[in-house]
C-alpha positions as CSV (number, residue, x, y, z in Angstrom):
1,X,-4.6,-91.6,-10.9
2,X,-7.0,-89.8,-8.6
3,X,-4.2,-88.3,-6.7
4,X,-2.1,-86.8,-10.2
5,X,-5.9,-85.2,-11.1
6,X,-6.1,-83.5,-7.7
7,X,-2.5,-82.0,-8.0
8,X,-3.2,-80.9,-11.8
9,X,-6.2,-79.6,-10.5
10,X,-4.6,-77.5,-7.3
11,X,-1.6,-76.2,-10.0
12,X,-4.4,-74.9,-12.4
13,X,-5.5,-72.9,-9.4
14,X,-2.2,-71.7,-8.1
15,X,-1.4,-70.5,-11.7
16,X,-4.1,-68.4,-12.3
17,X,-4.5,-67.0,-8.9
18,X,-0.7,-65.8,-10.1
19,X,-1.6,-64.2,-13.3
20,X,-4.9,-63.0,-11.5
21,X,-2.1,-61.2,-8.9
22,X,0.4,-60.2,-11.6
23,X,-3.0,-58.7,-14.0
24,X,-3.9,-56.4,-10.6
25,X,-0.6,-55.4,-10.0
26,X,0.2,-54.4,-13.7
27,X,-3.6,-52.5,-13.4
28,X,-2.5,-50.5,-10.4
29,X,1.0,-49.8,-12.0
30,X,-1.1,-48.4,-14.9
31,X,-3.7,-46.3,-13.3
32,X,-3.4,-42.3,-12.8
33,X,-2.0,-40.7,-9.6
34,X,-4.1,-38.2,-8.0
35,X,-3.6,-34.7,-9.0
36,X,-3.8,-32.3,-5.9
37,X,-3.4,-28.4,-6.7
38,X,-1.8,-26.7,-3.6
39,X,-2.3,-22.8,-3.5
40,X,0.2,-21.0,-1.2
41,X,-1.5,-18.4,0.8
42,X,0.2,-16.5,3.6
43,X,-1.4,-13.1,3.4
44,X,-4.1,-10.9,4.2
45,X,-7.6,-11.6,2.1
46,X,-7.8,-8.1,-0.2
47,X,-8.9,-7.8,-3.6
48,X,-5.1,-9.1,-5.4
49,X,-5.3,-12.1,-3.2
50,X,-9.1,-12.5,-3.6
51,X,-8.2,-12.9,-7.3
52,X,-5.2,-15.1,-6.7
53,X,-7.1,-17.8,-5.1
54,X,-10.4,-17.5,-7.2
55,X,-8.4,-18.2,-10.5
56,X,-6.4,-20.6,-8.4
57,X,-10.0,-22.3,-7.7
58,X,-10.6,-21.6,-11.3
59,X,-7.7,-23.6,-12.7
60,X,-8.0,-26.5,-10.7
61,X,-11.7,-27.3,-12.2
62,X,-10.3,-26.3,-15.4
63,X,-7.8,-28.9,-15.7
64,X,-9.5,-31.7,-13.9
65,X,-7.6,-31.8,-10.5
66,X,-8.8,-34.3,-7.7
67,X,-8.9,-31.6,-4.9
68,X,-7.3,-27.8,-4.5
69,X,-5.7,-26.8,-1.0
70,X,-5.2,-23.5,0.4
71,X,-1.9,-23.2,2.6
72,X,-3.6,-21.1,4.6
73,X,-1.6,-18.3,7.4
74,X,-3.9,-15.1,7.2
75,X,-4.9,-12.5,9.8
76,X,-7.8,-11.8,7.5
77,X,-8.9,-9.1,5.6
78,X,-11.7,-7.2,3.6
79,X,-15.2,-9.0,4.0
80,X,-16.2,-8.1,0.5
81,X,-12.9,-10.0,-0.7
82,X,-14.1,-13.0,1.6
83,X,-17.4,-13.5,0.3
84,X,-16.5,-13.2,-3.0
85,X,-13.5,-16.0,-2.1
86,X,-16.3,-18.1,-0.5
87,X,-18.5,-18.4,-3.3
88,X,-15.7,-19.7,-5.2
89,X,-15.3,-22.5,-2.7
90,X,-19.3,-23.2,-3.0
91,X,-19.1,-23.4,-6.6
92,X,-16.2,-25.5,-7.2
93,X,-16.8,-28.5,-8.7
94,X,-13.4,-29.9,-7.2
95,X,-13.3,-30.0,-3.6
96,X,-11.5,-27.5,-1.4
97,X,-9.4,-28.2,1.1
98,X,-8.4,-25.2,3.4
99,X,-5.2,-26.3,4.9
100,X,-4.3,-23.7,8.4
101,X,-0.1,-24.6,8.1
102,X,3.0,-24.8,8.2
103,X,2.9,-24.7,12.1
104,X,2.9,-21.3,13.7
105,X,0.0,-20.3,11.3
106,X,-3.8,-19.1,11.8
107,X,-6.7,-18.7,10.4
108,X,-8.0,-15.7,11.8
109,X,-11.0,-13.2,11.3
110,X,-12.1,-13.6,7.1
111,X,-10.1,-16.9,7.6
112,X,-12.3,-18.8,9.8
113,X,-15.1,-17.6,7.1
114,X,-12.9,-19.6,4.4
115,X,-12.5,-22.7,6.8
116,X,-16.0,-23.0,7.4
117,X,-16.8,-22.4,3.5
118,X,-14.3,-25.0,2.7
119,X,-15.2,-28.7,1.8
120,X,-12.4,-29.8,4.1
121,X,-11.4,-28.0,6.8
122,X,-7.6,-29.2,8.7
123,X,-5.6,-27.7,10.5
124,X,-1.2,-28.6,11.5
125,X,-0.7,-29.0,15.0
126,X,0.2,-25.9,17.0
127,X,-1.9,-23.6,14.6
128,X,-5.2,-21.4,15.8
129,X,-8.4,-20.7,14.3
130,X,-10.7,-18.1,15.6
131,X,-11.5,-14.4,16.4
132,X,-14.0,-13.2,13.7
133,X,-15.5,-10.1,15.9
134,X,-15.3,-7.2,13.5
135,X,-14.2,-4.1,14.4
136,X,-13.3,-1.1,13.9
137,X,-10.1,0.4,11.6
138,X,-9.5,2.1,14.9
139,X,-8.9,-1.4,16.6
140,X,-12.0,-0.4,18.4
141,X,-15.4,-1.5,19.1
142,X,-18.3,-0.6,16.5
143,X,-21.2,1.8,17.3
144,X,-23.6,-0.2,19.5
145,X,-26.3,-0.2,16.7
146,X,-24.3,-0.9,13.4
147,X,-22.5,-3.1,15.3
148,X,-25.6,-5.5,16.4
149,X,-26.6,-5.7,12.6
150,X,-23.0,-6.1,11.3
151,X,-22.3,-9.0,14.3
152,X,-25.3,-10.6,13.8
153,X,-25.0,-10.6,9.8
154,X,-21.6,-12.1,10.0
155,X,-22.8,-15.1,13.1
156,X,-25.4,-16.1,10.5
157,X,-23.4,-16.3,7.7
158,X,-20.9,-18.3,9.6
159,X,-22.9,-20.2,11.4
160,X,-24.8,-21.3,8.1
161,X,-21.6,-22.2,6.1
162,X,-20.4,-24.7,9.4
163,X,-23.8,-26.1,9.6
164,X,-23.9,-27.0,5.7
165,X,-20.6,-28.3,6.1
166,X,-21.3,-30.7,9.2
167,X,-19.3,-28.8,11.6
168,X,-19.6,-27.0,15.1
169,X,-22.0,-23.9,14.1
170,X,-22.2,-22.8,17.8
171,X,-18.7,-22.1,18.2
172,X,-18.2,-20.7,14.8
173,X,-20.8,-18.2,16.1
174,X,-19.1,-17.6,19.0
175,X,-15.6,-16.8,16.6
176,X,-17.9,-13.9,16.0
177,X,-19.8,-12.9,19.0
178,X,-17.0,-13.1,21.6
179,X,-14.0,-13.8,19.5
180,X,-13.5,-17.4,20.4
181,X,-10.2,-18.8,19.3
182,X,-9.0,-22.4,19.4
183,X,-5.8,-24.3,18.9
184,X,-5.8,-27.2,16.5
185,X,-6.0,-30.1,19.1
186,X,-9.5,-28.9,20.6
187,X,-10.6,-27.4,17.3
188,X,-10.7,-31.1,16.1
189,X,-12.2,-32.1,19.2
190,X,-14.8,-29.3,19.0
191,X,-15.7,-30.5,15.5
192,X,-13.9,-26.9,14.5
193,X,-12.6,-28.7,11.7
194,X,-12.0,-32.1,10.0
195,X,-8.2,-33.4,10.4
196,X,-5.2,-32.1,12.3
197,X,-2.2,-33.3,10.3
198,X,1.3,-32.7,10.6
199,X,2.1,-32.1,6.6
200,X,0.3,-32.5,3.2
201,X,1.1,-35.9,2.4
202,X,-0.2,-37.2,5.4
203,X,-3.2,-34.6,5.4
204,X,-3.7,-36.6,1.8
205,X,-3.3,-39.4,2.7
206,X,-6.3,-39.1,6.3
207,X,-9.1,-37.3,4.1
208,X,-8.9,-39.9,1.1
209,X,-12.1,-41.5,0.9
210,X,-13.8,-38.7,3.5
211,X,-17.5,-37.8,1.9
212,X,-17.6,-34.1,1.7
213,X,-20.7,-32.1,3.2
214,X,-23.1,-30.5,1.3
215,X,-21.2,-31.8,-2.1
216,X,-21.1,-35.1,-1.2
217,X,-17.7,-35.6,-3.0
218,X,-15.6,-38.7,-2.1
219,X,-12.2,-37.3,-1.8
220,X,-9.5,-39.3,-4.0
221,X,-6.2,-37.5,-2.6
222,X,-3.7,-40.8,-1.2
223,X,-0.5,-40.7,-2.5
224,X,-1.4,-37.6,-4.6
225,X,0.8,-35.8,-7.1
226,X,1.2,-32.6,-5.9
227,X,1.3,-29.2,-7.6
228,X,2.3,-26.0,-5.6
229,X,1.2,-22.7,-7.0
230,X,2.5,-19.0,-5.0
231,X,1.7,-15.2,-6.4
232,X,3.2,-14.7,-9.1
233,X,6.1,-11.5,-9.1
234,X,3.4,-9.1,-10.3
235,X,0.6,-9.9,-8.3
236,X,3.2,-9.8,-5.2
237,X,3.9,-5.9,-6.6
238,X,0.3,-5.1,-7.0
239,X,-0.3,-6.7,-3.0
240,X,2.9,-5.0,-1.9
241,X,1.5,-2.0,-3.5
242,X,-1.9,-1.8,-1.7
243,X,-0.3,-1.9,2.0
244,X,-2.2,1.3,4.2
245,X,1.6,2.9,5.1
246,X,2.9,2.6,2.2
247,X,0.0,4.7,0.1
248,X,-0.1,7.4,2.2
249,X,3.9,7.0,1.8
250,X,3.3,7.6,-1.9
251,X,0.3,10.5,-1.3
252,X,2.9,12.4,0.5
253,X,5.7,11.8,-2.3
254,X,3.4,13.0,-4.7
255,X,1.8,16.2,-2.5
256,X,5.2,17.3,-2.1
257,X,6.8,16.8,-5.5
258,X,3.8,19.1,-6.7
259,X,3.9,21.5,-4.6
260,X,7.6,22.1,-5.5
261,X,6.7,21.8,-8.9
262,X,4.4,24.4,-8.3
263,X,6.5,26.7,-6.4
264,X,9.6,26.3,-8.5
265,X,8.0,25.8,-12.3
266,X,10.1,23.9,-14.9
267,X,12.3,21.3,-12.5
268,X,10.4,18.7,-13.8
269,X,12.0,16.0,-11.2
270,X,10.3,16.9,-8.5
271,X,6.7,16.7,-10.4
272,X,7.3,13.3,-12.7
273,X,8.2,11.9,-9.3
274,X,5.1,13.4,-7.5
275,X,2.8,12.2,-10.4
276,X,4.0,9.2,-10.4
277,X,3.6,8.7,-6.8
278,X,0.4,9.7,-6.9
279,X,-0.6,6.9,-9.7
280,X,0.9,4.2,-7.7
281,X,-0.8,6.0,-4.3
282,X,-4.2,6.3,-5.9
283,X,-4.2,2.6,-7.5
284,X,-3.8,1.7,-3.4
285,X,-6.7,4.0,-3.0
286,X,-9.1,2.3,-6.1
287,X,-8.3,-1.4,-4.3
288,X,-9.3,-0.8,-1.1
289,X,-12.2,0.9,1.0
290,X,-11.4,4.3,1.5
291,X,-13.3,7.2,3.8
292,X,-14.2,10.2,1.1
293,X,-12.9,12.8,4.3
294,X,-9.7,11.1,5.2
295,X,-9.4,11.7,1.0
296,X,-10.4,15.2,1.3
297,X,-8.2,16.1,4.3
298,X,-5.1,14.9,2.6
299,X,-6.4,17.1,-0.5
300,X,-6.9,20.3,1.8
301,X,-3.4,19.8,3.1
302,X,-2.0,19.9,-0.6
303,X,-4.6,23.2,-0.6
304,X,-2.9,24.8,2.7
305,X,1.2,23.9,1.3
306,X,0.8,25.6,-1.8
307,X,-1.0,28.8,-0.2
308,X,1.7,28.8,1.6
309,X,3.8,30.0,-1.2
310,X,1.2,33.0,-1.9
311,X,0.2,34.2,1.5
312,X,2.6,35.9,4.3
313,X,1.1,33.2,7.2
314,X,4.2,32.8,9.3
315,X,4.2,28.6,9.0
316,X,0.2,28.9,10.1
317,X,-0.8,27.6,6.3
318,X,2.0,24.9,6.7
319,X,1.1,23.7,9.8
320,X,-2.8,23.2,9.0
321,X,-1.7,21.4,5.8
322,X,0.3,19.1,8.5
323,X,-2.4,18.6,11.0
324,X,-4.4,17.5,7.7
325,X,-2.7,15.9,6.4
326,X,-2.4,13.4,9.3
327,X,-5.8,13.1,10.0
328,X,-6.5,12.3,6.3
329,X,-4.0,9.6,7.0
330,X,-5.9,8.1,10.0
331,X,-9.0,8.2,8.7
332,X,-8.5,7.2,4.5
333,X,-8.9,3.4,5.2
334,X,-11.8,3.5,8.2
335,X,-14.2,1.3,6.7
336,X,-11.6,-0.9,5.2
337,X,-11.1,-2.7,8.3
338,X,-8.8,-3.5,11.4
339,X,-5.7,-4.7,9.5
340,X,-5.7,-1.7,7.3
341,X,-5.6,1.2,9.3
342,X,-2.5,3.9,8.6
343,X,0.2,3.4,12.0
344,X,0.1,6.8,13.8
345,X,3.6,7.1,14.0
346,X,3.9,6.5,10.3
347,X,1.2,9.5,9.8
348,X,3.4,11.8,12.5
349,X,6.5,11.0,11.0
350,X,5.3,11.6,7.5
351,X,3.3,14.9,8.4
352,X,6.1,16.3,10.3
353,X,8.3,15.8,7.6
354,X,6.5,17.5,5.0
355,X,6.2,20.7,7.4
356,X,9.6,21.2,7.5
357,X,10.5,20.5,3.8
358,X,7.9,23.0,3.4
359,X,8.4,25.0,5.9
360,X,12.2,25.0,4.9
361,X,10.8,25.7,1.0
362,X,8.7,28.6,2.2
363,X,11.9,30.1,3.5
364,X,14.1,30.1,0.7
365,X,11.4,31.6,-1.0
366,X,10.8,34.4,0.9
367,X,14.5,35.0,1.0
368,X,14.9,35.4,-2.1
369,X,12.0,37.6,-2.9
370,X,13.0,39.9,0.3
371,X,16.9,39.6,-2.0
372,X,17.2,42.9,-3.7
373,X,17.3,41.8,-7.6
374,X,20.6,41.6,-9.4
375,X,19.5,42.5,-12.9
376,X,17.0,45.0,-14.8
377,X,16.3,48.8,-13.4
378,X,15.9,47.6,-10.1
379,X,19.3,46.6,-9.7
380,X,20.9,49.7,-10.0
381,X,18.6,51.5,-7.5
382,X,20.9,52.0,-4.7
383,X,24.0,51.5,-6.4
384,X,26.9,53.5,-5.8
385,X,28.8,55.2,-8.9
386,X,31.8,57.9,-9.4
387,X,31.2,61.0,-11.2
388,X,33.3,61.3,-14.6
389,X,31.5,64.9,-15.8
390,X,31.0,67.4,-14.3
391,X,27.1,66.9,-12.7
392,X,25.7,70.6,-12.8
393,X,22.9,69.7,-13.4
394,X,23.7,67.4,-15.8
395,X,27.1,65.1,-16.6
396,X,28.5,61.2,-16.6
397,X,28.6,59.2,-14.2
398,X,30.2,55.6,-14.2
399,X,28.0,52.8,-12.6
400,X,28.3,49.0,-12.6
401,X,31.2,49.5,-15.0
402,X,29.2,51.7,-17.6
403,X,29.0,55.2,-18.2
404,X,25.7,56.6,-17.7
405,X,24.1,60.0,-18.6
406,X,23.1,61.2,-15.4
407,X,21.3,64.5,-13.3
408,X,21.7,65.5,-10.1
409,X,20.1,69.0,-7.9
410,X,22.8,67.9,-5.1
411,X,25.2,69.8,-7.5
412,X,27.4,70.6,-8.9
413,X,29.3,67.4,-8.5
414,X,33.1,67.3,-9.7
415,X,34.5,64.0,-11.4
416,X,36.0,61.5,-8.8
417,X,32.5,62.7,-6.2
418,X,30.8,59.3,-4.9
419,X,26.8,59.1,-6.0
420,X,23.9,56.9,-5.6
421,X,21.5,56.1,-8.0
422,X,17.6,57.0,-7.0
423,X,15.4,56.7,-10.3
424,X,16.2,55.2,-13.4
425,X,14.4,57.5,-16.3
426,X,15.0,55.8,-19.5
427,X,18.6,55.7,-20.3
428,X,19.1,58.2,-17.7
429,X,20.1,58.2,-14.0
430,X,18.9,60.4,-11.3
431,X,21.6,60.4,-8.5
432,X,22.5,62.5,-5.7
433,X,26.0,62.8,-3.3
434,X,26.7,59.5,-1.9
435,X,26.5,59.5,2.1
436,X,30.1,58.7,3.9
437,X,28.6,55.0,4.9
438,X,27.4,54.5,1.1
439,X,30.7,55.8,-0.6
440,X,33.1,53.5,1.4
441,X,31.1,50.9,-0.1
442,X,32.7,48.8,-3.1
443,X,32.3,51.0,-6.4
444,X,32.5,47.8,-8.6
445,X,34.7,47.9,-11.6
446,X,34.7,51.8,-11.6
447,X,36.7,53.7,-10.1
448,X,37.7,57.6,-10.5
449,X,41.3,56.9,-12.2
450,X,38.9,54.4,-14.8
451,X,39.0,55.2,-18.6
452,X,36.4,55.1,-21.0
């Protein structure tokens, strides 16, 4: 009897250890994946992207997601855009996860600043992070004294964000002081950043349960749903639209089409597309940094091509507008950093093709106002007629296929006698005896044997 209580007893056990097994299963089953928000970001950090990644940021608190990442391959970008970007990350409520991949990316300049500021920081194999040192738009070095308080702004900053975020502050100084760059493998072994993983799931799957610093956040991201964001088609336009080369591109469109305008009133093509050119060019200009005297170069040169038109310089005007024109260029985005500045072969090209539109404009014109007219009084000074009436003093001639009343002192002229027409009085001519060279010259539709 003993033995049949034991065996009740040790099947009561087994059963509900079962249902205890099937109840956790079936609670699993039930529970709600992870959301992850993944943001697409291979691009330069500028004012479109800055607001492509803050409202990405933006939505992913919104709607309650477990963690945002940043596919991040940048060469960096404006610092203003940056530090707006990285206030976003501070603020989030959800944590950030900056993500340096697919492999062959980096996180360079503004981007290390976004690592650092990030809750998570990773990294794909055979990726780099470093070289923060700004610089010049010239690819040059700064001024020795702006560039000891711009350098030693930027160390802090960094340094600060990698410090609150548990990682490696001296070298992020360094990505600033000397332009220190690392590959993935020995950024994760510098404590550069958090996790080196070969794709997102797996990144996921490594930071879930990680405690973020300063948020202290426990990251909930294994086996994540994942939902991938890019630019939308508009906000590609708008950052397509803002690239240096292409701006001055559209300021030369638009310089041109005006000054055609202006020197040929009432084509209308040639100024909608110049106005138009300038909109697009100067909505490049209102998103990014500009230099007021590249600006006003490029507006001198417009000055110098349509003098041009008005003064007999011999291509002098024409070619200051060029040499303006390309220094403009060079200069427009100077304090809008190294990855903006206008190619000097673009600028060349650009300038030296305006000069000879121009130039080539400028001659037509003067062609065609050193072109003796073909209507009105002026016309028909010069022209060569045949006497119908006797000129003494007074008689007909026959010019241009008219008969003229016309008055001569080379007279008296007899009808068939070649003249040439020296004043135009009213509705009549004064002529005189046509030279040999002048009456073997075409008489028009006139000739002596014509009848009235």
């Amino acid at each position: 009897m003993a033995a049949f209580l034991r065996s009740l007893v040790l099947l009561a056990a087994l059963a509900a250890g079962g249902l205890a097994a099937v109840d956790s299963a079936f609670s699993q089953e039930g529970a709600e994946r992870p959301r992850v928000l993944a943001v697409e970001f291979e691009n330069d950090v500028n004012p479109i992207t800055q607001e492509y990644l803050t409202d990405a940021i933006d939505k992913a608190n919104r709607e309650n997601y477990d963690a945002v990442v940043l596919l991040t391959d940048t060469p960096g970008g404006l610092d203003s855009s940056m530090r707006k970007i990285i206030k976003k990350e501070l603020e989030s409520d959800v944590p950030v996860v900056l993500y340096v991949y697919p492999e062959g990316s980096r996180a360079a300049s503004a981007g290390v600043f976004l690592a650092m500021a990030a809750d998570i920081a990773a990294m794909a194999p055979q990726t780099n992070i470093g070289s923060s040192t700004p610089i010049s738009s010239t690819g040059g070095e700064i001024p020795s004294d702006l560039r000891r308080k711009v350098i030693n702004d930027a160390a802090a900053f960094i340094g600060e964000l990698a410090r609150e975020h548990g990682r490696n502050a001296e070298w992020a100084e360094s990505a600033v002081r000397v332009a220190s760059n690392l590959g993935a493998t020995e950024a994760l072994e510098k404590n550069v950043v958090d996790v080196v993983a070969p794709d997102l799931p797996t990144l996921l799957n490594e930071i879930d349960g990680m405690k973020t610093e300063p948020k202290g956040i426990v990251m909930n991201t294994a086996g994540a749903q994942v939902d991938t964001i890019e630019m939308s088609l508009w906000k590609q336009i708008l950052d397509f639209l803002v690239d240096p080369n292409l701006i001055v591109l559209l300021m030369s469109i638009g310089l041109l089409g005006l000054t055609i305008e202006i020197l040929n009133p009432g084509l209308i093509l040639p100024g909608t597309v110049g106005a138009i050119s300038l909109i697009l060019g100067f909505f490049g200009l209102q998103v990014l940094p500009i230099s007021w005297a590249g600006l006003l170069l490029m507006l001198l040169a417009l000055g110098f091509f349509v003098a041009e038109a008005f003064v007999v310089s011999h291509g002098a005007l024409a070619l200051a507008g060029t040499v303006s024109f390309v220094l403009g260029a060079l200069l427009l985005f100077d304090p809008a950093g190294e990855i903006y500045d206008v190619s000097i072969w673009v600028a060349l090209a650009i300038g030296l093709t305006l000069a000879v539109v121009i130039g080539g404009a400028m001659t037509k014109v003067w062609q065609v106002r050193r072109t003796r007219p073909q209507t009105g009084q002026d016309e028909m000074l010069g022209a060569v007629g045949v006497v119908r009436e006797r000129l003494d003093p007074t008689g007909l001639v026959f010019v241009h296929g008219e008969l003229w009343q016309a008055r001569t002192e080379d007279g008296p002229l007899d009808p068939g006698d070649r003249v040439a027409v020296e004043r135009v009085d009213g509705l009549r001519l004064d002529v005189r005896r046509a030279d040999p060279v002048e009456a073997g010259e075409p008489v028009g539709a006139g000739t002596a044997s014509d009848s009235t």
